[in-house]
C-alpha positions as CSV (number, residue, x, y, z in Angstrom):
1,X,-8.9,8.2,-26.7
2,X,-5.9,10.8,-27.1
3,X,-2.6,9.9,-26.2
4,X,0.3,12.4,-26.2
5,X,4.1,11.7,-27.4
6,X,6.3,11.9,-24.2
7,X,9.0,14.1,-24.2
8,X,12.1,12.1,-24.6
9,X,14.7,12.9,-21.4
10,X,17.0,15.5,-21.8
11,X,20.6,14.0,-22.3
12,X,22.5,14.4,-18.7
13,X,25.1,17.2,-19.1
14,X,28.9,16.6,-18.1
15,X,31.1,18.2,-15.8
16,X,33.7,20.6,-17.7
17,X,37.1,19.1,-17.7
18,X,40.1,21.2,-16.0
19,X,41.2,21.9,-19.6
20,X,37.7,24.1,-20.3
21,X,37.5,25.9,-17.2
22,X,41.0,26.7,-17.0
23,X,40.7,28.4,-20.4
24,X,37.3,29.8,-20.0
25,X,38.3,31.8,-16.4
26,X,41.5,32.1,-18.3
27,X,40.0,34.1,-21.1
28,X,37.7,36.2,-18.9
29,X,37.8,39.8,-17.7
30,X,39.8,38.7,-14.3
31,X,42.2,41.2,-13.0
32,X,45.7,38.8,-13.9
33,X,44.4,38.8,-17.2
34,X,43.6,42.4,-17.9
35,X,46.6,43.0,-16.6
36,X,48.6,40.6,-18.6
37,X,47.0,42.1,-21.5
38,X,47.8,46.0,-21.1
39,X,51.6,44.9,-20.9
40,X,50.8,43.2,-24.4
41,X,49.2,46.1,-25.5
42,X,51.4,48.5,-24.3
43,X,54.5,47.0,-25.8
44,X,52.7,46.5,-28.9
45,X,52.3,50.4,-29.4
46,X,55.4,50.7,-28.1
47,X,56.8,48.8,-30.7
48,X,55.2,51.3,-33.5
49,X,56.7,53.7,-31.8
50,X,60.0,52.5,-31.9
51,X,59.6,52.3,-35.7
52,X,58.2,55.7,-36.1
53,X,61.5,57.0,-34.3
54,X,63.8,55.3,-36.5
55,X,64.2,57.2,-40.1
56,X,66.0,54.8,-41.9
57,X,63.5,52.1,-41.3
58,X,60.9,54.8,-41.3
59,X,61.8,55.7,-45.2
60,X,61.2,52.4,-46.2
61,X,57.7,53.1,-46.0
62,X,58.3,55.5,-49.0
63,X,58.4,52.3,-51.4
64,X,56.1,49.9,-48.8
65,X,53.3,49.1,-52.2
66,X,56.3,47.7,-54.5
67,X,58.5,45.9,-51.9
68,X,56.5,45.9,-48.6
69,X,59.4,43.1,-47.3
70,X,61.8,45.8,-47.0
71,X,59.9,47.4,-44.4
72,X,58.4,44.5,-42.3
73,X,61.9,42.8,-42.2
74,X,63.5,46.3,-41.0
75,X,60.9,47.0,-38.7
76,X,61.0,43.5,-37.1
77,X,64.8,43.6,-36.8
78,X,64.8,46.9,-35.1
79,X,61.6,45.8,-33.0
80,X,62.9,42.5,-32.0
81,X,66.3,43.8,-31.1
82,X,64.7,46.6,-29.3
83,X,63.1,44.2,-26.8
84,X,65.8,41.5,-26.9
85,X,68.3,44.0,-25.0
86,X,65.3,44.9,-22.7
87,X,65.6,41.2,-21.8
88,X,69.6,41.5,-21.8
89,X,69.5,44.4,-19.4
90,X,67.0,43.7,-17.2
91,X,67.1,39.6,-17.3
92,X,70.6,37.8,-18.9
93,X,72.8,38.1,-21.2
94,X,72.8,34.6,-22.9
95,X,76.9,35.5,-24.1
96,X,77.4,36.8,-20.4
97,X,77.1,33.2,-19.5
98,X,78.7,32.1,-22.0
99,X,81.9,33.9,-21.0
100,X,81.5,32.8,-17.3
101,X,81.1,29.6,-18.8
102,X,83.8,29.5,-21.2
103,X,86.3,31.2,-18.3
104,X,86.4,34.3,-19.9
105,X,83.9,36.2,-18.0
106,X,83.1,36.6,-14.4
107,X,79.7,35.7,-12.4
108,X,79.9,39.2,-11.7
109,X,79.1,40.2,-15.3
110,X,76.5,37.3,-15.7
111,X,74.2,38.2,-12.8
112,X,74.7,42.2,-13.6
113,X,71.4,42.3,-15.1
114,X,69.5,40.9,-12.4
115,X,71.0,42.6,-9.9
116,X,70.3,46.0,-11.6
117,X,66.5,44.9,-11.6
118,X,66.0,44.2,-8.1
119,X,68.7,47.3,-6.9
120,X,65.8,49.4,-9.2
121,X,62.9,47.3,-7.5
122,X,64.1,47.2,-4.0
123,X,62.7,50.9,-2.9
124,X,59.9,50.6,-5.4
125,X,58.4,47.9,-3.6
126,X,58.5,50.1,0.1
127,X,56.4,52.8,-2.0
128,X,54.0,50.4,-3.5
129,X,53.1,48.8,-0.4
130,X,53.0,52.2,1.2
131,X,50.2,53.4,-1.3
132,X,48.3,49.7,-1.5
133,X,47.9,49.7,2.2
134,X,46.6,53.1,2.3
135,X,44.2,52.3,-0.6
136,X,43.0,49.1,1.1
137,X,42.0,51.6,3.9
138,X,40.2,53.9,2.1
139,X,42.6,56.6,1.4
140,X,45.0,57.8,-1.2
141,X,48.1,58.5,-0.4
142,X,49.8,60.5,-2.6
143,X,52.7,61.6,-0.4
144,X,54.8,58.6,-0.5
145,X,57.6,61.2,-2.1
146,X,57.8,63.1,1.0
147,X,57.3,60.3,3.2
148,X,60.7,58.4,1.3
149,X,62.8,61.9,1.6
150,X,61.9,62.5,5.2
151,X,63.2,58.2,5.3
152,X,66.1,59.3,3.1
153,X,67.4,62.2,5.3
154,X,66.6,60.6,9.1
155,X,68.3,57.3,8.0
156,X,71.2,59.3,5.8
157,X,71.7,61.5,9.4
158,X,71.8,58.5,11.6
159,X,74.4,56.9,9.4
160,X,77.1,59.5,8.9
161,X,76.3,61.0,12.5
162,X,76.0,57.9,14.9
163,X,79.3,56.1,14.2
164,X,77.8,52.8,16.4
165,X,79.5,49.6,15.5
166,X,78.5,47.5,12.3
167,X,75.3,45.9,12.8
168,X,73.7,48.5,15.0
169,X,74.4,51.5,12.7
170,X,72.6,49.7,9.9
171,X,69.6,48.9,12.3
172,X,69.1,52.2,13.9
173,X,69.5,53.7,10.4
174,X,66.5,51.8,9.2
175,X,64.5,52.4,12.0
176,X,65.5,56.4,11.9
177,X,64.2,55.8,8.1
178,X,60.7,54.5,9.0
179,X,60.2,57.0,11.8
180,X,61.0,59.8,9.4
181,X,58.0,58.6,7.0
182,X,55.9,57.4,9.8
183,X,55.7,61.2,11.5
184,X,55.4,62.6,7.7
185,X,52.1,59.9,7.0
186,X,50.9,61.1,10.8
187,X,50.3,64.5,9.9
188,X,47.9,63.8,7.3
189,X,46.4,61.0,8.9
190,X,45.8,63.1,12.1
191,X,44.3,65.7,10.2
192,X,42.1,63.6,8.1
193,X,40.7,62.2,11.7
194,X,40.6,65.2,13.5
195,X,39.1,67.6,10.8
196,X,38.3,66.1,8.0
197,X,40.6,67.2,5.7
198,X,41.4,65.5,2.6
199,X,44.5,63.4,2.5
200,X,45.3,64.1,-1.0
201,X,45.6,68.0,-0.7
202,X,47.7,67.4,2.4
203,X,50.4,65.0,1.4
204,X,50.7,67.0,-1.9
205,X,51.7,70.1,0.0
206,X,54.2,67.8,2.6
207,X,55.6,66.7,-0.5
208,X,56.7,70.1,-1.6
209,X,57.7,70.4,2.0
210,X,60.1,67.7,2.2
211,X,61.9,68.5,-1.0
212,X,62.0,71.9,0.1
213,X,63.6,70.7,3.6
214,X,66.0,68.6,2.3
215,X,67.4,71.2,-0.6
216,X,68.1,73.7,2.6
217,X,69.5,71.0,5.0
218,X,71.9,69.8,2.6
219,X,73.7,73.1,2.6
220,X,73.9,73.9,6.8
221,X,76.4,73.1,8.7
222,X,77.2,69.5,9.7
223,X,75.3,68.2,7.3
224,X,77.1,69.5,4.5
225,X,80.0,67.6,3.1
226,X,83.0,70.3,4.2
227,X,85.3,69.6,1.2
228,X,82.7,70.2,-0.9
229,X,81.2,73.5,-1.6
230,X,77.9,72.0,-3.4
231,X,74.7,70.7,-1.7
232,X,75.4,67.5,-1.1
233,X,76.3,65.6,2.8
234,X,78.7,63.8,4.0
235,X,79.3,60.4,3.4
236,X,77.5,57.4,5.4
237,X,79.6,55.3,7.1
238,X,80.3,51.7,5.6
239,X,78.5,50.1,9.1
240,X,75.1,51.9,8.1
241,X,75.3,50.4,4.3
242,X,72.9,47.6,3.5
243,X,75.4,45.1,2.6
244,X,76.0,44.5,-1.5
245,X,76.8,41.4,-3.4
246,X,80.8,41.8,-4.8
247,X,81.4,45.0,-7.3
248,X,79.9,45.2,-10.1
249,X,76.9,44.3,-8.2
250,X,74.8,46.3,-6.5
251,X,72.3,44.7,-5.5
252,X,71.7,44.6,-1.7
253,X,69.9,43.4,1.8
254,X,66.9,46.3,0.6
255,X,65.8,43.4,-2.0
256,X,65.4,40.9,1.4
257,X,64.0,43.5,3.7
258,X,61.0,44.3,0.8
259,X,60.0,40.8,0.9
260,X,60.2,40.4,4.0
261,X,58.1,44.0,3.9
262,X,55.4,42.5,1.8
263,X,54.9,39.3,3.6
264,X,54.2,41.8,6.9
265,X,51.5,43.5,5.1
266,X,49.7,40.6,3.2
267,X,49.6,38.9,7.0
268,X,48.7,42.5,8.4
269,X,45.8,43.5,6.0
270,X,44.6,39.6,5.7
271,X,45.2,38.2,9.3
272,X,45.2,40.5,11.9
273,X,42.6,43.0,13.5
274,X,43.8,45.9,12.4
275,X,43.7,44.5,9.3
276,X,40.4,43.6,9.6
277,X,39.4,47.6,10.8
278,X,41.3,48.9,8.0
279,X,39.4,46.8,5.6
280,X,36.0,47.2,7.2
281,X,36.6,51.1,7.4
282,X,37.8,51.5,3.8
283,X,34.6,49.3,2.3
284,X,32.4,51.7,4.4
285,X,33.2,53.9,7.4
286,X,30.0,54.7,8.5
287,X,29.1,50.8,8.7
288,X,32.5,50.7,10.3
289,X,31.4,53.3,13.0
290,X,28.4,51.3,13.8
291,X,29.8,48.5,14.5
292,X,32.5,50.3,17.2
293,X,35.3,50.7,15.3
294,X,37.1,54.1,15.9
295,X,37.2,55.3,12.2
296,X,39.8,58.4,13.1
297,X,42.2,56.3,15.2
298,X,42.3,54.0,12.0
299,X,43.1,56.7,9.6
300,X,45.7,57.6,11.9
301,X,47.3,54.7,12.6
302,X,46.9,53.7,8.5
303,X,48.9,57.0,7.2
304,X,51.2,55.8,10.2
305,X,52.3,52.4,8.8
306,X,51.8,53.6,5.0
307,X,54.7,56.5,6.1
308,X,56.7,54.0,8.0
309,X,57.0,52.1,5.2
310,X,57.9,54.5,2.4
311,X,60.2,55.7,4.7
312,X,62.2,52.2,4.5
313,X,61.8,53.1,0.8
314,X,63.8,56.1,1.2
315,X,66.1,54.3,4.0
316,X,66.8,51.7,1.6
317,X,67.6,54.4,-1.2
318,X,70.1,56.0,0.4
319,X,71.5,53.3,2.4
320,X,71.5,50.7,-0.4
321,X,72.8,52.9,-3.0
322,X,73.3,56.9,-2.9
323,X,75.5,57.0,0.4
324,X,74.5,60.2,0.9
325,X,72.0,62.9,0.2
326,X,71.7,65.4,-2.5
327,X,68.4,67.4,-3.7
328,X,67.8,64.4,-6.0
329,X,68.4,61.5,-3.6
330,X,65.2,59.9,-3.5
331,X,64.7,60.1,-7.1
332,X,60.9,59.4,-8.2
333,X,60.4,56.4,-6.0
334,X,57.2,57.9,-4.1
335,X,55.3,58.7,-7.7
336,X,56.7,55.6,-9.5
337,X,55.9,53.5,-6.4
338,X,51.6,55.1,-7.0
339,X,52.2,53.6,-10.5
340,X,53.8,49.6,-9.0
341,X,50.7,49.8,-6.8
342,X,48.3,50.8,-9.4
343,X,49.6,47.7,-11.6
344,X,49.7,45.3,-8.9
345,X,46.4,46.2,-8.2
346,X,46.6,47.2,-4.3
347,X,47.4,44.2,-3.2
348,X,51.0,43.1,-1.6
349,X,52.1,40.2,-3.7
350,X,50.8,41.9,-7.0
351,X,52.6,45.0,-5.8
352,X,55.9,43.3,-5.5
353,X,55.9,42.0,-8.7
354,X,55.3,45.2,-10.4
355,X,57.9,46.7,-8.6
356,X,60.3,43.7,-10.1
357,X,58.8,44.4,-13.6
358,X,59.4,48.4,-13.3
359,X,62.7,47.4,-11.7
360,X,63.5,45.7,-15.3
361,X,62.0,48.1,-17.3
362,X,64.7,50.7,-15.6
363,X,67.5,48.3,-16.0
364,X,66.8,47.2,-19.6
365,X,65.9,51.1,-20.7
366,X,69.8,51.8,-19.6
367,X,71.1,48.8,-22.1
368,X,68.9,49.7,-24.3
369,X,69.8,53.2,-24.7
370,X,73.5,51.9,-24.7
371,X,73.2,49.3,-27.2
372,X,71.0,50.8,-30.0
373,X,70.9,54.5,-29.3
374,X,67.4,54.6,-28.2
375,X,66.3,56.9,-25.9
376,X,65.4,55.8,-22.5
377,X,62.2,57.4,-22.5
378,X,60.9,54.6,-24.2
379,X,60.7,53.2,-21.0
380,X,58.7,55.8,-19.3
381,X,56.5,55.4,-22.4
382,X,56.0,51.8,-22.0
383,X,55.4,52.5,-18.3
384,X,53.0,55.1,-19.0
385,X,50.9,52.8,-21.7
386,X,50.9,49.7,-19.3
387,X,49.3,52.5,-16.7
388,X,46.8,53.8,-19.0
389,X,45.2,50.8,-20.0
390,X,45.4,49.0,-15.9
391,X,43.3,52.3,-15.7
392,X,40.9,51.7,-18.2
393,X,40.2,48.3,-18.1
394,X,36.7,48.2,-20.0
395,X,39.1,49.8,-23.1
396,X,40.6,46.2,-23.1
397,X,38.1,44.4,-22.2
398,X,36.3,45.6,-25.4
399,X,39.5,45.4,-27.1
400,X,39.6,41.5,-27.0
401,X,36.2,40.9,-26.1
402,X,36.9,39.3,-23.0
403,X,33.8,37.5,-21.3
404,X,32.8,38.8,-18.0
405,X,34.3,37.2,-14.8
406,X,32.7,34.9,-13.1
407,X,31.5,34.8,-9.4
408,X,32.9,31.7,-8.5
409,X,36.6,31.5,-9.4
410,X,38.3,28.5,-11.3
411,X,39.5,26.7,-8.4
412,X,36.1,27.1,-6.4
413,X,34.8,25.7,-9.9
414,X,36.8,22.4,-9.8
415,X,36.7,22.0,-5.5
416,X,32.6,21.0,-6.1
417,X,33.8,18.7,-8.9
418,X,36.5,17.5,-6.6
């Protein structure tokens, strides 16, 4: 009689600790971490190319086989310095606080930095949220420039034109702002509804067309400033200005207002119907349809709110810091605010936080430039690497082999241990 060997039990596996899965999700192709990572990347190369543009470090590399020390040690100064007044310019200066602290400086000088960063941020963030909301919908709105100078020249007229008391200048300025980017997102949300046309084509064209607007309203009459005989307006009057922390400072109330902004269109795109139709219409608009939900009257009313609010963007711009309009006011808020929604990944929180860190990258670019002679455009550089790679994510994925994210995130992981 036969007998077979049981099979002895398998050994009961443990629960991973928080430590593990905090470093396995951690390490895995999840959007914070990609995006962490193409910053790293992006000032890596940067960095080489900061060496590459200096020739006295860069003829070091002549003699790099016999004393290779020379050239690491240069290159690591210039490197480290490089990025140290980044932080100086966009951050603190460390002997800016030691002035204050000392009595020999003012707060003023201390909190400069800063306040550069968020002045920079402030309309960045209008123009993010303007694109992410748009994208969340389904479309791509690519005329958040036109939308911001329309804002720009409503809210710039309604401050130097008005004269109502302090208080209610500043509010119907805003408003004037949003309206003006509001009607400019209608047009191409109308027309997408109505006939089909592709947002993208439009709002490049109503981009042309607001620039073009604004360079010919500039120089008519009662706009024009008439002590001055180049195209630029007249002043806006101190009620209409967002009010500024003490000179030097310049930051203003346009930091407040774009949080305040972003909290309005996490809670509109997470809580609220619309929010739920623009979701369900941008995942699929023929489901959408289906189900009863007017897909057109959502396009609409999307471009609508997307204007509105990179027409605070512009608002903010000229209210918070030009005074008054010239052919340049608006700067490249609408294109740079594609790239702060790009990075923070369409959604409202993210978005603010890239405008902060493009904010910084501005304000540190100017030190920078100041401090060491290098050329700003080392910023747009950076900016333009951290953009490549958010687009190409397998690129850095396969870069540092990051494992693929999993379903169930870390802290759904640790509530069924919990």
């Amino acid at each position: 009689m036969s007998t077979t060997a049981e099979a002895p039990p398998e050994p009961e596996q443990k629960p991973d600790s928080f430590l593990t899965l905090f470093v396995r999700n951690l390490w895995s192709a999840n959007t914070v971490t990609v995006t962490i990572l193409s910053i790293v990347l992006a000032l890596v190369i940067s960095a080489v190319l900061v060496v590459i543009s200096d020739p006295h470090v860069l003829s070091m590399y002549s003699y790099f086989t016999s004393r290779p020390s020379d050239a690491l040690s240069a290159s690591w100064g210039l490197v480290s310095n490089a990025y140290y007044d980044l932080f100086k310019g966009a951050v603190f200066d460390p002997l800016s606080f030691q002035k204050w602290f000392d009595g020999t400086g003012t707060w003023q000088n201390a909190f400069n930095p800063i306040s550069e960063t968020l002045t920079y941020a402030a309309p960045l963030v209008f123009t993010g949220l303007s694109v992410a909301i748009a994208f969340r919908g389904g479309l791509f709105n690519i005329g958040g420039q036109g939308q911001a100078v329309l804002g720009c020249v409503l809210s710039a007229v309604a401050g130097f034109s008005l004269g109502l008391p302090i208080v209610l200048n500043l509010v119907v300025a805003l408003v004037a702002g949003a309206l003006g980017g509001a009607l400019w997102g209608f047009i191409p949300g109308f027309l997408k509804a109505r006939t089909g046309a592709h947002e993208v084509i439009i709002t490049i064209m109503l981009n042309y067309t607001a620039s073009l607007f604004l360079s010919w309203l500039i120089l008519t009459k009662g706009i024009q400033d008439p002590h001055r005989s180049d195209a630029i307006s007249k002043t806006i009057h101190a009620s209409a200005e967002l009010p500024a922390l003490p000179a030097p400072l310049r930051v203003h109330l346009g930091i407040v207002l774009a949080v305040l902004a972003t909290a309005g269109v996490a809670w509109l795109i997470n809580r609220s119907s619309f929010g739920f139709e623009l979701r369900a219409v941008g995942l699929n608009p023929t489901a959408a349809r289906t189900a009863g939900m007017s897909v057109g009257r959502t396009y609409t009313m999307l471009m609508v709110v997307a204007g509105a609010l990179a027409g605070l963007g512009g608002a903010t711009q000229v209210l918070g810091t030009a005074d008054r309009l010239t052919a340049q006011v608006a700067g490249n808020i609408g294109f740079d605010g594609l790239l702060v929604a790009l990075l923070g990944r369409n959604k409202p929180w993210g978005t603010l936080l890239a405008a902060i860190l493009y904010g910084g990258l501005r304000a540190g670019g100017n030190y920078l430039q100041t401090d060491l002679s290098i050329s700003v455009q080392l910023v747009t550089v950076i900016q333009a690497l951290i953009v490549v790679f958010i687009a190409a994510p397998a690129l850095v994925k396969a870069i540092f082999q990051l494992r693929a994210a999993r379903s169930a995130r870390l802290g759904a992981s640790m509530a069924k241990g919990w």
